[in-house]
PDBQT receptor file of N, H, CA, C and O in Angstrom, charges set to zero:
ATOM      1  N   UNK A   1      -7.836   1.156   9.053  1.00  0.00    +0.000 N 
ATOM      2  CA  UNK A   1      -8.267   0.656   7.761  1.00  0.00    +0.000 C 
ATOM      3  C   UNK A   1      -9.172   1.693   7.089  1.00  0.00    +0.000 C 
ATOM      4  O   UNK A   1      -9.181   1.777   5.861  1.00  0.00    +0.000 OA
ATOM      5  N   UNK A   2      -9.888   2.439   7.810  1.00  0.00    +0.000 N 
ATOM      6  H   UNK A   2      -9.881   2.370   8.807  1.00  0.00    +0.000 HD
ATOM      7  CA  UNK A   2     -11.116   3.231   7.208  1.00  0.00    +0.000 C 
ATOM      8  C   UNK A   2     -10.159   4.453   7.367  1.00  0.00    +0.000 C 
ATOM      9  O   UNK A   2     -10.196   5.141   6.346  1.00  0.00    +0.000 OA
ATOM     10  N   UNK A   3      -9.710   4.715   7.872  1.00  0.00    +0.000 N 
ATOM     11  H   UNK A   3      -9.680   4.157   8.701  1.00  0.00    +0.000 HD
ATOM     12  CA  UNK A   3      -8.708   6.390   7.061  1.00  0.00    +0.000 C 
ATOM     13  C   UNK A   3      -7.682   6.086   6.130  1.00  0.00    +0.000 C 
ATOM     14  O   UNK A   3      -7.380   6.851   5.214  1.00  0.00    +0.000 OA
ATOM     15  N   UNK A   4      -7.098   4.907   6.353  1.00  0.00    +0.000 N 
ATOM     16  H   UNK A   4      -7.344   4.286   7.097  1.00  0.00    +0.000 HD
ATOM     17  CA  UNK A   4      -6.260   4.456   5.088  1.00  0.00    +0.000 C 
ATOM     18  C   UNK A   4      -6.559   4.046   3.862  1.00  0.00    +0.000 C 
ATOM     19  O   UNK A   4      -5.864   4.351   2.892  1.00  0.00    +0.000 OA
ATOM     20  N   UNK A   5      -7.775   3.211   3.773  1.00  0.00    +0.000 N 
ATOM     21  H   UNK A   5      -8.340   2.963   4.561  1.00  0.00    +0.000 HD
ATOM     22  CA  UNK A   5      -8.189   2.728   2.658  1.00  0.00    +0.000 C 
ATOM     23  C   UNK A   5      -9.605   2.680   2.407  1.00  0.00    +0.000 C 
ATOM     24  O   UNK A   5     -10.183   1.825   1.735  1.00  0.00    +0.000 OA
ATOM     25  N   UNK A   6     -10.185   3.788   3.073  1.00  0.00    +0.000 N 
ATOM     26  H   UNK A   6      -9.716   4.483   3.619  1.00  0.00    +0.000 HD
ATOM     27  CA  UNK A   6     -11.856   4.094   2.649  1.00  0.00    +0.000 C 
ATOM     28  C   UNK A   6     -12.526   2.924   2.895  1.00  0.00    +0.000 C 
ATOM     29  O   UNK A   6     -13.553   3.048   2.227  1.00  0.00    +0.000 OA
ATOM     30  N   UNK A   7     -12.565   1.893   3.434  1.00  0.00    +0.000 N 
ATOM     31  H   UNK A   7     -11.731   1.793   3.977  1.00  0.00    +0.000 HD
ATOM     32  CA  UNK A   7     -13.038   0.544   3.752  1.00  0.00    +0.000 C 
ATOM     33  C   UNK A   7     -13.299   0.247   5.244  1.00  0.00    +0.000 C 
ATOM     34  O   UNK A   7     -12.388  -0.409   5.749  1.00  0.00    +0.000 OA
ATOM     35  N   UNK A   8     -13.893   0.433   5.733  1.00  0.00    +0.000 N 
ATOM     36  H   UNK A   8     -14.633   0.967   5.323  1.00  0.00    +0.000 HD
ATOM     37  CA  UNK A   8     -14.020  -0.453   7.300  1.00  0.00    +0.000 C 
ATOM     38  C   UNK A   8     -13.775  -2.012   7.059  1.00  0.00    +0.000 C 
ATOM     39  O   UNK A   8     -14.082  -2.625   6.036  1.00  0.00    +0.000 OA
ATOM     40  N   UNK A   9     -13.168  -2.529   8.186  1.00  0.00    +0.000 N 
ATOM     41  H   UNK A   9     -12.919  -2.031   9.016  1.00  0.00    +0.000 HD
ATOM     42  CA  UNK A   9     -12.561  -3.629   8.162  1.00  0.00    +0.000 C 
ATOM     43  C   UNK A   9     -13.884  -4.816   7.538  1.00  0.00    +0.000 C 
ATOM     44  O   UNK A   9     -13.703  -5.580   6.590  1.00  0.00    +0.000 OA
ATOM     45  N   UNK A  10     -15.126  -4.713   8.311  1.00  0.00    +0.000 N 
ATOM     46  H   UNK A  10     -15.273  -4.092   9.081  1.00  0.00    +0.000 HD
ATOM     47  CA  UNK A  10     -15.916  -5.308   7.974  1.00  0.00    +0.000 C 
ATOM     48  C   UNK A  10     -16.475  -5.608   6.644  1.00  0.00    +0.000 C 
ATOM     49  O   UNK A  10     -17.078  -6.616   6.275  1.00  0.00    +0.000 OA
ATOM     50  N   UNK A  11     -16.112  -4.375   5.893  1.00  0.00    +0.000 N 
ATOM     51  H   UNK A  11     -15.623  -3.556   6.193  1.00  0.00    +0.000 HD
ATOM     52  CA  UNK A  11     -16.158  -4.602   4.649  1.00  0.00    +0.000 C 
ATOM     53  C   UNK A  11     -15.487  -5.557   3.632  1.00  0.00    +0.000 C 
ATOM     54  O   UNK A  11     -15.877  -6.261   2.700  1.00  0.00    +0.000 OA
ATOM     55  N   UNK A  12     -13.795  -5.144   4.481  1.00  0.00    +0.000 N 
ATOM     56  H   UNK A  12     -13.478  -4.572   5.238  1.00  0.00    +0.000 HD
ATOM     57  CA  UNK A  12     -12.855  -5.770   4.186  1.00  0.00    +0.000 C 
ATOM     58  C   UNK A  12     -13.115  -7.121   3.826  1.00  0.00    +0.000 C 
ATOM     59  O   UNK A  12     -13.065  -7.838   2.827  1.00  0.00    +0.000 OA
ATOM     60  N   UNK A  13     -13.477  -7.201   5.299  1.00  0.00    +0.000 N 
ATOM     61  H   UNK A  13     -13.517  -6.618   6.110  1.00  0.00    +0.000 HD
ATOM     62  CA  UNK A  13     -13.382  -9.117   5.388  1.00  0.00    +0.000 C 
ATOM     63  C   UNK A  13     -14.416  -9.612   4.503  1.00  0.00    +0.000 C 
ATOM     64  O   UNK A  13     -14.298 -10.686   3.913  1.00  0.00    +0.000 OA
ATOM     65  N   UNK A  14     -15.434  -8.852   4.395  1.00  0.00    +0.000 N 
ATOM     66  H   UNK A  14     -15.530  -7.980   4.875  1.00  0.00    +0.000 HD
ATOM     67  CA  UNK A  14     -16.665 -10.024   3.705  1.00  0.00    +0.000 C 
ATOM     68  C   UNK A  14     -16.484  -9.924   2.340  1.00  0.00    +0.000 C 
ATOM     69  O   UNK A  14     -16.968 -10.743   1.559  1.00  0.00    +0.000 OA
ATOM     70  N   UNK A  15     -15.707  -8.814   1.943  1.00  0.00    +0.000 N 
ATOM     71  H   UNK A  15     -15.314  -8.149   2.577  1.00  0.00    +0.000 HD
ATOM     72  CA  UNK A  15     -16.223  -8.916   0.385  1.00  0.00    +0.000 C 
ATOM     73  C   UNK A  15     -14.590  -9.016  -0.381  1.00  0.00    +0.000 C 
ATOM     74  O   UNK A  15     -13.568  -8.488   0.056  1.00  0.00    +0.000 OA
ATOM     75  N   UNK A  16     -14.736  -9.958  -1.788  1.00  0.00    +0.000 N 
ATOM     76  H   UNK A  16     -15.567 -10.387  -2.143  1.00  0.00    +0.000 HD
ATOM     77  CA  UNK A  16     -13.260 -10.472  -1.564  1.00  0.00    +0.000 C 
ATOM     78  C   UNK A  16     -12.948  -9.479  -2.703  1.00  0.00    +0.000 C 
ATOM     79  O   UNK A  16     -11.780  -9.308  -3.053  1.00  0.00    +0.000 OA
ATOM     80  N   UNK A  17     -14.422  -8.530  -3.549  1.00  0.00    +0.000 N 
ATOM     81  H   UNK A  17     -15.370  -8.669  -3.265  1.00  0.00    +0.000 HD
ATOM     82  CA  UNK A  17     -13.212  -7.893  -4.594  1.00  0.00    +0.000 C 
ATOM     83  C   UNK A  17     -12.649  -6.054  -4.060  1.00  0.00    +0.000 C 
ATOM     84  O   UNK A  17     -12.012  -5.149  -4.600  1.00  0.00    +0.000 OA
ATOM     85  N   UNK A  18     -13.414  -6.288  -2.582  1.00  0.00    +0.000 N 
ATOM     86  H   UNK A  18     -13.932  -7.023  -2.144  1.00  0.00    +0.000 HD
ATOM     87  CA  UNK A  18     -12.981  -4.928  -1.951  1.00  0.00    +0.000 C 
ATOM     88  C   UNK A  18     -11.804  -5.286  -1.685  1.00  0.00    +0.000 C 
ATOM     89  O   UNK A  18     -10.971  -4.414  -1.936  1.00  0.00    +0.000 OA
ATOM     90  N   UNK A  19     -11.214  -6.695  -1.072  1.00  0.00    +0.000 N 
ATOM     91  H   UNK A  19     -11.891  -7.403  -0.868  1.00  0.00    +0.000 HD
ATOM     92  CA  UNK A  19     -10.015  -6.765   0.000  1.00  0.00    +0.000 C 
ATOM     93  C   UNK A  19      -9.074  -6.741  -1.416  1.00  0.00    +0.000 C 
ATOM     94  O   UNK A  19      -7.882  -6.604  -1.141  1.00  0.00    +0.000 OA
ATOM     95  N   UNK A  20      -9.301  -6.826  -2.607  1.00  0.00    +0.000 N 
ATOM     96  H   UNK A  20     -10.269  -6.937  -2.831  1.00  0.00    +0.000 HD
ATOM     97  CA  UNK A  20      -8.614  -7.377  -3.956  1.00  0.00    +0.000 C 
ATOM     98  C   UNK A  20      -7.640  -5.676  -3.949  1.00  0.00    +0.000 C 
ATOM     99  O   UNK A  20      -6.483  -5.256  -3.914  1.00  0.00    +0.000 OA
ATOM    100  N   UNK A  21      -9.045  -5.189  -4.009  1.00  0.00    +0.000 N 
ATOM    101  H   UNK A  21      -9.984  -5.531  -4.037  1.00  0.00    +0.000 HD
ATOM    102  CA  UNK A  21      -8.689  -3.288  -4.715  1.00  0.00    +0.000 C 
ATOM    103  C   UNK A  21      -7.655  -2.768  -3.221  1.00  0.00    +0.000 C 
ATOM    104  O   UNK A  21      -6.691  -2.010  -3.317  1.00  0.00    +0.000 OA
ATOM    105  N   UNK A  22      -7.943  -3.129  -2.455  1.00  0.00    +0.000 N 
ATOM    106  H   UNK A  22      -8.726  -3.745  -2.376  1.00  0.00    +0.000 HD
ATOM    107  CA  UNK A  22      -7.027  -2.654  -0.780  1.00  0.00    +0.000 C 
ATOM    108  C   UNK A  22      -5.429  -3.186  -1.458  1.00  0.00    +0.000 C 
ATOM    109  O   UNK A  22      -4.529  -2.491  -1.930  1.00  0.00    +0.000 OA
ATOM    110  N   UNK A  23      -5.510  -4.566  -1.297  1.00  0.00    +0.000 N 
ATOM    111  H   UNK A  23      -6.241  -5.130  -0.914  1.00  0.00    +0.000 HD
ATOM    112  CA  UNK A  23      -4.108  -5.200  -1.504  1.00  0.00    +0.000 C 
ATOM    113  C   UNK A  23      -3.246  -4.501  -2.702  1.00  0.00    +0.000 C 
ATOM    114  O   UNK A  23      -2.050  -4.272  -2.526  1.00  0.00    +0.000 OA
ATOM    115  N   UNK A  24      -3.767  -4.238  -3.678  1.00  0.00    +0.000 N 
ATOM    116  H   UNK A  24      -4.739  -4.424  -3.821  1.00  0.00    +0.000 HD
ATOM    117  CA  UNK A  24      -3.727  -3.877  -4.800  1.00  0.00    +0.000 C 
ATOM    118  C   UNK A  24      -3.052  -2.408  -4.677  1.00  0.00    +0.000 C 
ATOM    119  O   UNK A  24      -2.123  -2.030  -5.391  1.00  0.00    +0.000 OA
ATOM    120  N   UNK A  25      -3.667  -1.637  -3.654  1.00  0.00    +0.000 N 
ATOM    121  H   UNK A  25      -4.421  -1.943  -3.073  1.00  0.00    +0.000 HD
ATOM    122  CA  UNK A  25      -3.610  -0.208  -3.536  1.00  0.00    +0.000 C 
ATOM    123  C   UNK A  25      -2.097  -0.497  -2.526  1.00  0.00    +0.000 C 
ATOM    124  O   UNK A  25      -1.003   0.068  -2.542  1.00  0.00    +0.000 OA
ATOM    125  N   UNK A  26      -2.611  -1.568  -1.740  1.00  0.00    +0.000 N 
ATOM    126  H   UNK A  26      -3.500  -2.026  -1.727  1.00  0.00    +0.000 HD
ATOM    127  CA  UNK A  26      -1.540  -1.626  -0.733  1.00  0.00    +0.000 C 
ATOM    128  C   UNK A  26       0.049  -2.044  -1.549  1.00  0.00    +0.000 C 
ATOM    129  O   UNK A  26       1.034  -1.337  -1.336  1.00  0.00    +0.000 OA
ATOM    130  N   UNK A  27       0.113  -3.114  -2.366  1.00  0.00    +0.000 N 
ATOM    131  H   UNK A  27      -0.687  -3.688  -2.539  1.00  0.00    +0.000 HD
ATOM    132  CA  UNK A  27       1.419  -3.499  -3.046  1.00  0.00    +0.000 C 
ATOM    133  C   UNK A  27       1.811  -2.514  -3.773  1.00  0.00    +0.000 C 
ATOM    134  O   UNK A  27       2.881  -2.547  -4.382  1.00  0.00    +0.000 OA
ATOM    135  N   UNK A  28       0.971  -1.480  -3.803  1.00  0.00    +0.000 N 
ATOM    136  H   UNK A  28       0.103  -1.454  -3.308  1.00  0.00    +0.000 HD
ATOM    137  CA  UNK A  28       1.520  -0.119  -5.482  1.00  0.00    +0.000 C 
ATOM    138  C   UNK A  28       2.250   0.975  -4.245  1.00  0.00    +0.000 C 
ATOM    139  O   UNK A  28       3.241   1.668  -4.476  1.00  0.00    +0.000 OA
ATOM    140  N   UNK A  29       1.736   0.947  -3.320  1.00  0.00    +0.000 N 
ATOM    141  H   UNK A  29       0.932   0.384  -3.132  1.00  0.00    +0.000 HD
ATOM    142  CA  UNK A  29       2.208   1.729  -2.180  1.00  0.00    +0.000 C 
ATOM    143  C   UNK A  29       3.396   1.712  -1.944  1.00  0.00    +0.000 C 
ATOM    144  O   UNK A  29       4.197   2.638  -2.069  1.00  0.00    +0.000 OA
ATOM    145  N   UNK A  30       3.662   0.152  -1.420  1.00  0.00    +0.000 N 
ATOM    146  H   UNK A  30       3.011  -0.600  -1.318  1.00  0.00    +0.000 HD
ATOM    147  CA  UNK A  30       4.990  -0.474  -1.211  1.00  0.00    +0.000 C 
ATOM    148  C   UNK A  30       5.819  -0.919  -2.355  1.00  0.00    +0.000 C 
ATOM    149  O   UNK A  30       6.529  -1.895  -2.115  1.00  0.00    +0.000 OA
ATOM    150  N   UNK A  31       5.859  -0.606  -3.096  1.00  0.00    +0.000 N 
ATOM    151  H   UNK A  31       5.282   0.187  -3.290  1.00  0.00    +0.000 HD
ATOM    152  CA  UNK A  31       6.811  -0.646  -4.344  1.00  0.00    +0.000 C 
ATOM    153  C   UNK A  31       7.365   0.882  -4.236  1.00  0.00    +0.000 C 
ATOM    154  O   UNK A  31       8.521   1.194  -3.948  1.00  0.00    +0.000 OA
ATOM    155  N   UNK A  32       6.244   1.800  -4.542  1.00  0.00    +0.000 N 
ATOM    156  H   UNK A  32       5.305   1.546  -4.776  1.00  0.00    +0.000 HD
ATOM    157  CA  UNK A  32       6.691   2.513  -4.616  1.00  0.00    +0.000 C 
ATOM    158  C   UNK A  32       7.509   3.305  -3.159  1.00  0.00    +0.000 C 
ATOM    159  O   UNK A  32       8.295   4.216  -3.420  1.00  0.00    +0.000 OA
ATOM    160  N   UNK A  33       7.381   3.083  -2.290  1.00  0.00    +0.000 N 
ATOM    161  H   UNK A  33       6.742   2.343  -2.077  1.00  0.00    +0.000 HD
ATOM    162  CA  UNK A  33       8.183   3.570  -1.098  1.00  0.00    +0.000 C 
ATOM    163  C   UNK A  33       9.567   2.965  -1.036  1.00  0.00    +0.000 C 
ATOM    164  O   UNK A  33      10.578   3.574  -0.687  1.00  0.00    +0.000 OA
ATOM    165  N   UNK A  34       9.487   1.416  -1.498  1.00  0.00    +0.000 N 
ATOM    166  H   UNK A  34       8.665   0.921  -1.782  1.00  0.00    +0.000 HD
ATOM    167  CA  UNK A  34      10.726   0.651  -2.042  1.00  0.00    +0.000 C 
ATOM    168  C   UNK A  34      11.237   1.823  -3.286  1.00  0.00    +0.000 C 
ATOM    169  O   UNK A  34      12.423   1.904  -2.964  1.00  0.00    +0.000 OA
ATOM    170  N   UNK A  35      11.145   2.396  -4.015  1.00  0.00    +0.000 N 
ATOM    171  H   UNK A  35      10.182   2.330  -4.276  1.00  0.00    +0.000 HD
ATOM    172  CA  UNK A  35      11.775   2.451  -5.176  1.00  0.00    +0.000 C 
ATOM    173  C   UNK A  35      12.453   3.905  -4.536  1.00  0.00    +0.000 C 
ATOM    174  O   UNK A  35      13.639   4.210  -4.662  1.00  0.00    +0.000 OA
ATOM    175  N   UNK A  36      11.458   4.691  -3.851  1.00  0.00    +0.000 N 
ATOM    176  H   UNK A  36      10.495   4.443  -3.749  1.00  0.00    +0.000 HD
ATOM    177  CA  UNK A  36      12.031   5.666  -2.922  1.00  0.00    +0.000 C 
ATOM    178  C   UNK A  36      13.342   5.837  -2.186  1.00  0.00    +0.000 C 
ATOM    179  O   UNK A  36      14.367   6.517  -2.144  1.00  0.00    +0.000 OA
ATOM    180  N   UNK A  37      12.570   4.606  -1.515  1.00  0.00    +0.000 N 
ATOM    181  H   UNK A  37      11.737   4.054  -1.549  1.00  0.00    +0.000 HD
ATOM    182  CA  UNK A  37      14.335   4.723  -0.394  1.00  0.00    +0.000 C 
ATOM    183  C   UNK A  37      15.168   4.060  -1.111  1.00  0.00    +0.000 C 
ATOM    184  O   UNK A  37      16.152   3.772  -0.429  1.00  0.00    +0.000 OA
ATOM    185  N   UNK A  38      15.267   3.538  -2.565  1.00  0.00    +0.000 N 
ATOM    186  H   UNK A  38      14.468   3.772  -3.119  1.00  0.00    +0.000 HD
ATOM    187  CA  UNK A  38      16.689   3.058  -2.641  1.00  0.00    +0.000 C 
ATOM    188  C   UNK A  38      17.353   4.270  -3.653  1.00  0.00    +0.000 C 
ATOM    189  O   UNK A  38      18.561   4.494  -3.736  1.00  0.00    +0.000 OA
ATOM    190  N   UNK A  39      16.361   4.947  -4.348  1.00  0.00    +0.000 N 
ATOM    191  H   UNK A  39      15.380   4.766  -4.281  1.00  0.00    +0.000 HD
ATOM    192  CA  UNK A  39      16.847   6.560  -4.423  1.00  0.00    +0.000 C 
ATOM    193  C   UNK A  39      17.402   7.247  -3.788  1.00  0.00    +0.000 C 
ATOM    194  O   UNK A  39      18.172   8.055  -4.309  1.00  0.00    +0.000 OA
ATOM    195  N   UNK A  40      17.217   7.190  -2.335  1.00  0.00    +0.000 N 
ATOM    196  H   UNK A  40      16.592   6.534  -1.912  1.00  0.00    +0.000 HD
ATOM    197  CA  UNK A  40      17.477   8.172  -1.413  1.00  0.00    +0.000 C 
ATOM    198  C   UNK A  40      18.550   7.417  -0.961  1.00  0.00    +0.000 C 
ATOM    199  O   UNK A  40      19.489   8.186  -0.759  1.00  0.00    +0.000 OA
ATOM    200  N   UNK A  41      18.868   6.191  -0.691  1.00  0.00    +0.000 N 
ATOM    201  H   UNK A  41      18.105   5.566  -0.855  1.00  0.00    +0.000 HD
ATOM    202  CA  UNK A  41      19.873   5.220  -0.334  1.00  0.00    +0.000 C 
ATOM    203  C   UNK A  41      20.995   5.900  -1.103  1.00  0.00    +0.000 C 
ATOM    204  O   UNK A  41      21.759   6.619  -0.458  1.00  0.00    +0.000 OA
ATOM    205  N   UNK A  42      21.161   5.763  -2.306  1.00  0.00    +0.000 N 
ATOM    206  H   UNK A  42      20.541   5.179  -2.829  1.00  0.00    +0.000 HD
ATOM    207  CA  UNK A  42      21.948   6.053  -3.200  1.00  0.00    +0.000 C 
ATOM    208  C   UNK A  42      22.270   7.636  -3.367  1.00  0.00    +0.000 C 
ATOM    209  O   UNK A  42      23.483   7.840  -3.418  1.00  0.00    +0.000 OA
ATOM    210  N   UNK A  43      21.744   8.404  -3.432  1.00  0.00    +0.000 N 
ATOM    211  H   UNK A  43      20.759   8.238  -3.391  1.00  0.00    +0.000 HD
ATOM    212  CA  UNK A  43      22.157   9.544  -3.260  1.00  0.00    +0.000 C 
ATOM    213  C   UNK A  43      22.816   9.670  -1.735  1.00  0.00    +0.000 C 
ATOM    214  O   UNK A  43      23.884  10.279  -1.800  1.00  0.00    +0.000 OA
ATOM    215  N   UNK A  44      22.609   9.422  -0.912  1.00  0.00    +0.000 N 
ATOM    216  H   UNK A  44      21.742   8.927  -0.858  1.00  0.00    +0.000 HD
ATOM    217  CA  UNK A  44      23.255   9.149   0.450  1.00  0.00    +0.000 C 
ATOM    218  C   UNK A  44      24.444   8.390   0.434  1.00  0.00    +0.000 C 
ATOM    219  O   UNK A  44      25.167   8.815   1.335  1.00  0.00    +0.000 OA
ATOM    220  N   UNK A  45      24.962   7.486  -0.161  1.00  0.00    +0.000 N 
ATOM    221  H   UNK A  45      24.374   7.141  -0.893  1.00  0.00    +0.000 HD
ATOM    222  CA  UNK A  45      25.365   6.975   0.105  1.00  0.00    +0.000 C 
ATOM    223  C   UNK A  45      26.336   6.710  -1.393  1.00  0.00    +0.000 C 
ATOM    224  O   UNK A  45      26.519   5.698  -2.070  1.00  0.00    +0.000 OA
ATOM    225  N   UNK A  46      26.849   8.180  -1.527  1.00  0.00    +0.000 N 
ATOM    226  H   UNK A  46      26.700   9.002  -0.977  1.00  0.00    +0.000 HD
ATOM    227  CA  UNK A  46      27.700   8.710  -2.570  1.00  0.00    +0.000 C 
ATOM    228  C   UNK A  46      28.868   8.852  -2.453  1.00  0.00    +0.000 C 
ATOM    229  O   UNK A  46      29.531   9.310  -3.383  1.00  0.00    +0.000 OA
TER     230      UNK A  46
């Protein structure tokens, strides 16, 4: 958690608009790795 998202967990847990900005960072992550591989899907799979 603390090399991934500058947060120690403890932080995490207690404070709800840190865990807000994590999730936040975390869903923009995973979209974008989604939007990735179906790029790469598709060029592959030509």
């Amino acid at each position: 958690m603390l090399n991934a998202h500058g947060v120690c967990y403890e932080v995490y847990r207690r404070k709800h608009d840190v865990r807000m900005q994590v999730e936040k960072r975390r869903e923009k992550e995973y979209l974008i790795s989604r939007h990735i591989h179906a790029v790469l899907d598709r060029k592959i799979n030509r």
